[in-house]
Structures are given as structure tokens and as C-alpha cells.
N, C-alpha and C positions, 0 to 999 in steps of 0.2 A: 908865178908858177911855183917858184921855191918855197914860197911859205903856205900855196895848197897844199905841198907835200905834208911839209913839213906839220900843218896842221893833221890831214888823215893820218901819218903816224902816231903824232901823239896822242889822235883819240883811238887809234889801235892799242895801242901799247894800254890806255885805259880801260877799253873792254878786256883786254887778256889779264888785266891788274884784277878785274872783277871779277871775272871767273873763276881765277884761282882761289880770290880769297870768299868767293862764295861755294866751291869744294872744299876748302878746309874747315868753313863751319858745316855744311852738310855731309863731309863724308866724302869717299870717292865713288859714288853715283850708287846705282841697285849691285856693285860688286862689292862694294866698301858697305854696304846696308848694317847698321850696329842697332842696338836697343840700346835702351838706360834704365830701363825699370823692369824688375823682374818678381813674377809672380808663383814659382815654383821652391823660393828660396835666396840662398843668397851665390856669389860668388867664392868658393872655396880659397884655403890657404895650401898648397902646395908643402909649407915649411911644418903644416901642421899633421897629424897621422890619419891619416886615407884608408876606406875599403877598397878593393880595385874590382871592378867588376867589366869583363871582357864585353864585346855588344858586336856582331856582326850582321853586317849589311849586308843583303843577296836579292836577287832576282835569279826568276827563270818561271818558265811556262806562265807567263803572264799574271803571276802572282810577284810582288815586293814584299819584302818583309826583312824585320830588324828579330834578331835572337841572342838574348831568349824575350818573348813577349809580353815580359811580367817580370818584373822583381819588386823587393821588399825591404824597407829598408827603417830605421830609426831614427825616431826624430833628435834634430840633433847631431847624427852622424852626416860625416863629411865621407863624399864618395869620390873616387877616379874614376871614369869612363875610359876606357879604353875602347874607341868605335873602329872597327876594321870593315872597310870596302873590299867585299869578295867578288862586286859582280863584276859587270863591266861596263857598266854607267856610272857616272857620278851622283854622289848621294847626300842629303845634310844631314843631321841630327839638331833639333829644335827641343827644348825640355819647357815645357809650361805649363798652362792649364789648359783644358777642352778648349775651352771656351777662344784664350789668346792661338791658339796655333789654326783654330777652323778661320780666324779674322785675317790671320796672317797668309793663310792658303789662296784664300781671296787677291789679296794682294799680288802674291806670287805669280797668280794668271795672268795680273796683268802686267808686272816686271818679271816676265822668264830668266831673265838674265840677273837678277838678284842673286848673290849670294850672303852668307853668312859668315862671320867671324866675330862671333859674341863668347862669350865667357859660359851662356847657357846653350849657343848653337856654333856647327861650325859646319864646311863644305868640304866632304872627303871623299878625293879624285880617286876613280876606278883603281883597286890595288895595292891602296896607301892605307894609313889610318893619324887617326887624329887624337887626342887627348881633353878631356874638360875635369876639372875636379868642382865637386860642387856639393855644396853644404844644404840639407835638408832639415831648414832650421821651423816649418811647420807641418804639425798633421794634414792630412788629406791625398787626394785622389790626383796624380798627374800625369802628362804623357808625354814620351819624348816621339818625334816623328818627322818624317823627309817631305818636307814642304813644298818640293820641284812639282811641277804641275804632272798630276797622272799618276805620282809614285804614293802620294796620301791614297789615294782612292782606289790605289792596286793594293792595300793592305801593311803598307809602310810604316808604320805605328805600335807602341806599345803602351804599359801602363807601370806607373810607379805607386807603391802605396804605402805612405808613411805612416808609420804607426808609431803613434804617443809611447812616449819613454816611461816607461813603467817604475812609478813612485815604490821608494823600499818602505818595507812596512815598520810602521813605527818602534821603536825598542820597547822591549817587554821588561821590566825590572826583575830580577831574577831573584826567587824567594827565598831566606836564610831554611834551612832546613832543618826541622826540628829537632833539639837536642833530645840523643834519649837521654833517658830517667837515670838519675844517677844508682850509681849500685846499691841496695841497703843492706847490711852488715846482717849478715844472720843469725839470730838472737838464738841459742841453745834455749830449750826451752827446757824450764826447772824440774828437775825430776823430784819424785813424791819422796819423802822420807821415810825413810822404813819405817813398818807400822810396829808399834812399841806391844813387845807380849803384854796380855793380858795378866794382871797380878791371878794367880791361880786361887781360888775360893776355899779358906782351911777347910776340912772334912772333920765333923767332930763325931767320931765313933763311939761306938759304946763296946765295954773288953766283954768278949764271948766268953763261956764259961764250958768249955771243951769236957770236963769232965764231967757233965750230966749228959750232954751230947755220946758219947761211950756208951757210958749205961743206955 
């Protein structure tokens, strides 16, 4: 009798050994749920210098939505999110591409109780707000959005658009500028010589004879 015991303890104690150590490699179930590969960029450095860009979560009148539902950003540049829960549901923020957050919403239907706590998504309880920094290290088209079943498709989404870092334009070599012309000395110009009299042409007369002229 003591050693049935003693046996189903010890194979208790080896299924509780296995679970545990099959939650630490999985995670802690769909509330522990992480990624490792990420399609929207990379995970940001905190130590390094950030945009901060506010983002608030709201419902009401059966519309969800995150604001503002559009920003812009450079490639290259490292952002801070600052996500604020206004409504009064719980909300995520998921940043990836179309394509990974539609696969993931899938999922989500069928793990309700999924939560996030990724470096590109997080789960922010009614009221509170959450922080991500995140480095947007290629061009193109992505979207962050609330993956909880019902709040995608009440309009819980937005779009991120990075745009390529704009190449500076090559250097222009800058042109010596033409020297002017050196000054030239200005030549007095020669004045004429005076024009030399003419030697006068002797007159050779002949003597009048005045006194027949009288008569």
C-alpha cells in the first residue's frame, strides 16, 4: 500500500515537473502569447533618441478606433508609442503588416483570452497606457491594430507609412571665380609737335620810280 502511494506521488510530482517545464518553453499559455520574428522593423533602443508619438484607444457608438489613424514616419527613425486606453474595454496594440495581424486576428478567435506582451504589441487595460519604442528600419506600408475579437472589425486599426530617407545630393565642386583683368596703365597718348613756320618765300621787287608817277 505504501509503495502505491508512494509510486502515484512520484509520478505526480513528474507530470507537474512536465508542465512546468513545458510552460517555460511555451510561454505562460495565450496570456504569456510573445512573437520572435518581426515584420514591421525592429525592436527599438530606449538609450537611443526617440519621436514620441501619443496614440489613443476609444470606443463608443459601436465604432473602435485608435487616434490618429495615420502617421508618417522615416525610414530609419526610432519611435515611442505612447498608447492610451480611454475607453472602457481593454484594448491591444499589434504593429505589423496587413497581411501578419489579418493571420493573427484568426487566431485570436480562437484564443479569446490571448494576450500580448511583445516589444511590437502590448495589452492596455481600460484607463491605463502602455509604452513600445520601435525602430522603423524599412520602407513600406504597415498597420498597428487591436486584435481582441470584434474590435478589428469595429474599425480598431491604423496605417503607418515609411518613407525612404532621403539621399543628400551629391556635392557640387564650387567654381574659382573669374579673376578680373588686370588694370592697364594708361598710356598718355603723344601729342603732335608743333608744326614748324613755314620759312617765308623772299619777294624780289622791282624799285618804283615815283617820280614819273607825279608827272
Amino acid at each position: 500500500m505504501n509503495m502505491r502511494v508512494i509510486g502515484c506521488g512520484a509520478a505526480m510530482l513528474a507530470v507537474i515537473a512536465a508542465t512546468a517545464a513545458n510552460q517555460a518553453i511555451a510561454g505562460a499559455g495565450p496570456k504569456g502569447h510573445t512573437h520572435a520574428t518581426f515584420n514591421a522593423g525592429t525592436p527599438g533602443d530606449p538609450n537611443k533618441p526617440f519621436r514620441i508619438i501619443e496614440m489613443t484607444a476609444k470606443e463608443g457608438d459601436g465604432v473602435m478606433a485608435f487616434e490618429p489613424a495615420k502617421i508618417v514616419v522615416q525610414q530609419g527613425e526610432q519611435i515611442k508609442f505612447v498608447i492610451k486606453n480611454a475607453g472602457e474595454l481593454d484594448h491591444e496594440f499589434m504593429l505589423e503588416t496587413f497581411e501578419a495581424n489579418k493571420k493573427h486576428a484568426v487566431e485570436m478567435l480562437k484564443n479569446p483570452e490571448m494576450e500580448h506582451d511583445d516589444p511590437n504589441g502590448k495589452r492596455i487595460v481600460s484607463k491605463k497606457q502602455a509604452e513600445i519604442v520601435w525602430k522603423f528600419s524599412k520602407p513600406g506600408t504597415f498597420e498597428y491594430a487591436c486584435l481582441i475579437p470584434g474590435h478589428y472589425d469595429a474599425g480598431m486599426r491604423g496605417v503607418v507609412e515609411v518613407v525612404a530617407k532621403p539621399t543628400a545630393p551629391p556635392a557640387v565642386a564650387s567654381k574659382a571665380k573669374p579673376k578680373a583683368p588686370a588694370a592697364v596703365a594708361a598710356t598718355a597718348k603723344p601729342t603732335a609737335a608743333p608744326a614748324k613756320p613755314k620759312p617765308q618765300a623772299a619777294i624780289q621787287g622791282k624799285a618804283v620810280n615815283t617820280s614819273s608817277m607825279q608827272q
